[in-house]
C-alpha positions in Angstrom: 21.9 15.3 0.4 20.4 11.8 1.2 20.4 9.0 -0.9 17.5 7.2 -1.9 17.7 4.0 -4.1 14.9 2.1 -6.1 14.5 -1.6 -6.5 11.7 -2.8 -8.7 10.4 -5.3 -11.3 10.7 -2.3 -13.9 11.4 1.2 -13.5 9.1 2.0 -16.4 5.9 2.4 -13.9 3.6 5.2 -12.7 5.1 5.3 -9.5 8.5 5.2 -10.4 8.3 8.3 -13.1 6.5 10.2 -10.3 8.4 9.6 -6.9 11.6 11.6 -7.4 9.7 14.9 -8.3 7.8 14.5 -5.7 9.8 13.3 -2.7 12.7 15.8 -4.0 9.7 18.4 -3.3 8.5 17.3 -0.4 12.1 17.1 1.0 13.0 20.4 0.0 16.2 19.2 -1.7 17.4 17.4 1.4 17.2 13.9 -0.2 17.2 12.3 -4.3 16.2 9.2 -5.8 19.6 8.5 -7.2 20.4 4.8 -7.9 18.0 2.2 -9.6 17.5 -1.6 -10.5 14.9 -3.0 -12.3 14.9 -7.1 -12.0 14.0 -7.1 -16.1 13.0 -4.7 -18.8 9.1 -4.0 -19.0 7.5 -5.5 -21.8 6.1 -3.3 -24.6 7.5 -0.2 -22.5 10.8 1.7 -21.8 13.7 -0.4 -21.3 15.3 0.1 -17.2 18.6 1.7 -19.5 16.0 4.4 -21.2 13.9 5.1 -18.1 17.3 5.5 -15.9 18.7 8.4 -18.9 14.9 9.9 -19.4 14.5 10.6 -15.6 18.6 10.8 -14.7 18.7 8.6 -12.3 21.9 5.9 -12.4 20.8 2.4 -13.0 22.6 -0.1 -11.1 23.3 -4.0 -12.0 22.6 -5.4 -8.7 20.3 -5.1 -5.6 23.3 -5.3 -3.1 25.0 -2.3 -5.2 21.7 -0.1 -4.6 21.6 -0.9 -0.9 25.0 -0.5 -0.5 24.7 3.1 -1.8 21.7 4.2 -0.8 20.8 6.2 2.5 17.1 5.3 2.2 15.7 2.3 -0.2 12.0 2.2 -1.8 10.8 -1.5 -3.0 8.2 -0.9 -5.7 6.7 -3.2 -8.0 3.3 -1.7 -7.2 1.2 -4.1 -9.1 2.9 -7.0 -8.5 3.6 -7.9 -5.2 4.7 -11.7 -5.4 8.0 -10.5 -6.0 8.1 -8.5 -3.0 10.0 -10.9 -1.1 12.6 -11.3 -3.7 13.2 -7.8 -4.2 13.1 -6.7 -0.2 15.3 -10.0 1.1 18.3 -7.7 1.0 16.8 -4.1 1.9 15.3 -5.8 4.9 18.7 -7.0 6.2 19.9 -3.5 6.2 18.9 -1.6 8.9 18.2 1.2 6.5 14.6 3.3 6.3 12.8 0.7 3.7 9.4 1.9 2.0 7.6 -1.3 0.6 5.5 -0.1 -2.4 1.7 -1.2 -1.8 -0.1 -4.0 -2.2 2.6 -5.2 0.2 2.6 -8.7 -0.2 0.4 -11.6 -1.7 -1.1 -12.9 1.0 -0.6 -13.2 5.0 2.0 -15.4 5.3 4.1 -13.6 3.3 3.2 -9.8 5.2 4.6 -11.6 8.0 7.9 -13.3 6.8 8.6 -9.5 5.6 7.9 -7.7 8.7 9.6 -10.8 10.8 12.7 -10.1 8.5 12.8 -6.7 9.2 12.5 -6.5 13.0 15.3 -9.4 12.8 17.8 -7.0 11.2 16.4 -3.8 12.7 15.0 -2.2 9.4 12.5 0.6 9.8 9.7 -0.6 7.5 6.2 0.1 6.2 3.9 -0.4 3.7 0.7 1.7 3.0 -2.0 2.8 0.4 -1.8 6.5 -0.3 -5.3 6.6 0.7 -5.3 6.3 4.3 -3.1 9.8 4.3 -6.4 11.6 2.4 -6.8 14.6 4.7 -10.9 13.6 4.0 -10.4 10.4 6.1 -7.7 11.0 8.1 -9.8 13.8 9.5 -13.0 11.4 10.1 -13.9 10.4 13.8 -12.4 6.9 14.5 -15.2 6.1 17.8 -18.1 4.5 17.6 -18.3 3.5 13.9 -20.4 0.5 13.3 -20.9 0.7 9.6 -18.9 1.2 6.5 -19.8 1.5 2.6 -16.8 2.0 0.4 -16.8 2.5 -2.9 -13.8 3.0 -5.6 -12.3 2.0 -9.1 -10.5 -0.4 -10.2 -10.5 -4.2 -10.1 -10.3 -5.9 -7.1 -7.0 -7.8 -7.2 -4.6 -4.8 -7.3 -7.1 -1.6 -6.4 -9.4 -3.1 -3.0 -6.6 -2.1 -1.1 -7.1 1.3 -1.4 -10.6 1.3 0.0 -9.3 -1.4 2.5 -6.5 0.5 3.9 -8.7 2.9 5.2 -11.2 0.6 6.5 -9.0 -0.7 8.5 -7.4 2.4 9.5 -10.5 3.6 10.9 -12.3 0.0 12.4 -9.1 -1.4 13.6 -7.1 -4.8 12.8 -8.9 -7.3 14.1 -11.4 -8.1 11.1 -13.5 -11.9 11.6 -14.8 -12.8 8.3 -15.4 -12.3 4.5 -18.0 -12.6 2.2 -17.9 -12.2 -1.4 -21.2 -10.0 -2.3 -20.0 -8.9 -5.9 -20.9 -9.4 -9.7 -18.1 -9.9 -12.4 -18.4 -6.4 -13.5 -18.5 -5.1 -9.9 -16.8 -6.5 -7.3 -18.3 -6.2 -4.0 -16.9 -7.9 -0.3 -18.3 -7.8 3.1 -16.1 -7.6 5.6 -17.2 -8.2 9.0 -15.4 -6.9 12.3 -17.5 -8.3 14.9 -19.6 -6.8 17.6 -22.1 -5.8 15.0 -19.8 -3.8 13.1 -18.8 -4.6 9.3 -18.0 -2.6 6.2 -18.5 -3.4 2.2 -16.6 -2.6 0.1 -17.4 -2.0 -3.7 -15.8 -1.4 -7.1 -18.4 0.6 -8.9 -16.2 1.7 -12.2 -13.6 3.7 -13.5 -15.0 6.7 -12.7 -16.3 6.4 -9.3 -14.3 8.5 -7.1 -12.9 6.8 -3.7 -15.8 7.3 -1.0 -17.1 6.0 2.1 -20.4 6.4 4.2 -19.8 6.2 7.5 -22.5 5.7 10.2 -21.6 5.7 14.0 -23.6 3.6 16.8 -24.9 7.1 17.7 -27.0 7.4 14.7 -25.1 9.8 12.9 -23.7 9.4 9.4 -21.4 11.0 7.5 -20.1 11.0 3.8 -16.7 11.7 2.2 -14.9 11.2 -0.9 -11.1 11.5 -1.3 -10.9 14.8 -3.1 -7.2 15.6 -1.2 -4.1 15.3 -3.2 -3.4 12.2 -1.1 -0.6 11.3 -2.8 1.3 14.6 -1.8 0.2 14.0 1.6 2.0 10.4 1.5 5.1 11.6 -0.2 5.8 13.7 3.4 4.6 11.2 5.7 7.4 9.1 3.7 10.0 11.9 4.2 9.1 11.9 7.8 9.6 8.2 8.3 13.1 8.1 6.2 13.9 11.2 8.2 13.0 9.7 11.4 12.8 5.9 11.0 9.2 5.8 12.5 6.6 4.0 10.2 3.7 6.0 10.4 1.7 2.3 9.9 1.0 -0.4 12.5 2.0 -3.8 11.3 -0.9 -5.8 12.6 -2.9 -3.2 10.2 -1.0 -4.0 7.4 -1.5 -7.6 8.2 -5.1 -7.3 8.4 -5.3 -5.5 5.0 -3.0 -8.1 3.3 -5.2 -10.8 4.9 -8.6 -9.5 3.8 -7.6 -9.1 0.1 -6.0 -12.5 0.3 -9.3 -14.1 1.6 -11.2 -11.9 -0.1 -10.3 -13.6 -3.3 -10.5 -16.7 -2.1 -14.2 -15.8 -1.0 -15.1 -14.4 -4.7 -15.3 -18.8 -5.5 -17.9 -19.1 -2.6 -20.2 -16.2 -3.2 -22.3 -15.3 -0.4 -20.8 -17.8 2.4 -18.9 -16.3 4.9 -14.8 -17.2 5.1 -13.5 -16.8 8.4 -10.1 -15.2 8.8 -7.2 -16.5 10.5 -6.4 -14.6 13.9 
């Protein structure tokens, strides 16, 4: 049985109630999510000591104790990644399988400093949206696209990744510029790839499934929306990669998603001027 250890802000978190079920599933009882460390308590929620007896999992007073223990390490702190680099600065020096819980990091310089770290010390890493692993997209021909629509939840800050992801997934990582297209109710960004080809992407409300409409320089155009238990279909592509220690993610595609939320924000104070993005 492989060990898999948690470090996060605080264990009382969607991902972190959901992860063990599922990866213990997925694994078919070949690995466990058996230590934890949460940096503090959550506020207004379970303390880390009542989430680690609810979901049996043995909470740990140090970072260092969980890597030392662990076979296979999961940063999460899903929501907020500015303490990414705190939590991963040991993980990263470990030459252990890490899984960095998405959005990866705050901004660009920081994706870097994290994937530098790790090919310093020889960690297998990644970093994705569950998204990209919907069998709807990941099914969708990659040649010839030259426009994208997306649309999705959630606000901006913390969901555009998961219609970004995919974007980039599909257009490739080498996106030019942003513009900020949206309202305060729903967010909108243009993201523009070059050689005539862009995609928008749009937050259209709670209950607007994930979809794109895709339309390829031969005319065609197709329409999906992410109906695929995705996040089943990441839980194996993450047993895979702790079982092999081959992220199933390019970094310069992570890079280019980090970047394009980063200026993407920044864009939102300019409205309807294009920001051009770092190469």
């Amino acid at each position: 049985m492989k060990k898999i250890g948690f470090i996060d802000l605080h264990l009382d978190q969607f991902h972190a109630n959901k992860y063990p079920g599922w990866i213990e599933q997925a694994a078919g009882n070949t690995m466990k999510v058996m230590y934890a460390y949460g940096k503090r308590d959550k506020e207004n929620g379970l303390t880390n000591e009542a989430w680690s007896k609810e979901y049996e999992i043995e909470l740990l007073s140090s970072i260092e104790d969980v890597v030392e223990r662990s076979d296979y390490l999961i940063v999460l702190s899903p929501d907020n990644p500015e303490f990414h680099e705190e939590l991963s600065l040991l993980p990263l020096q470990s030459g252990k399988p890490t899984y960095i819980d998405k959005t990866f990091a705050p901004d660009r310089s920081a994706a870097i400093r994290l994937f530098d770290l790790a090919a310093k010390h020889n960690t297998p890493m990644y970093s994705t949206s569950a998204l990209r692993f919907a069998s709807e997209y990941a099914e969708l021909d990659r040649n010839g696209i030259q426009t994208i629509n997306s649309w999705g939840p959630g606000a901006f800050a913390n969901y555009s990744i998961h219609q970004i992801e995919p974007i980039v997934s599909l257009m490739g990582p080498n996106p030019k510029r942003v513009m900020y297209i949206g309202t305060p109710d729903s967010p909108a960004l243009l993201i523009d790839f070059g050689d005539g080809r862009q995609a928008a992407v749009n937050h259209m409300g709670e209950n607007c499934p994930f979809t794109l409409g895709i339309k390829h320089d031969d005319d065609s155009f197709k329409q999906v929306t992410a109906q695929s238990n995705f996040f089943t279909l990441f839980i194996e592509n993450l047993v895979n990669f702790f079982e092999t220690g081959k992220p199933a993610v390019d970094p310069a595609e992570t890079i280019a998603v980090m970047t394009i939320i980063e200026y993407g924000l920044k864009a939102a104070d300019t409205p309807y001027v294009w920001v051009e993005l770092p190469v």
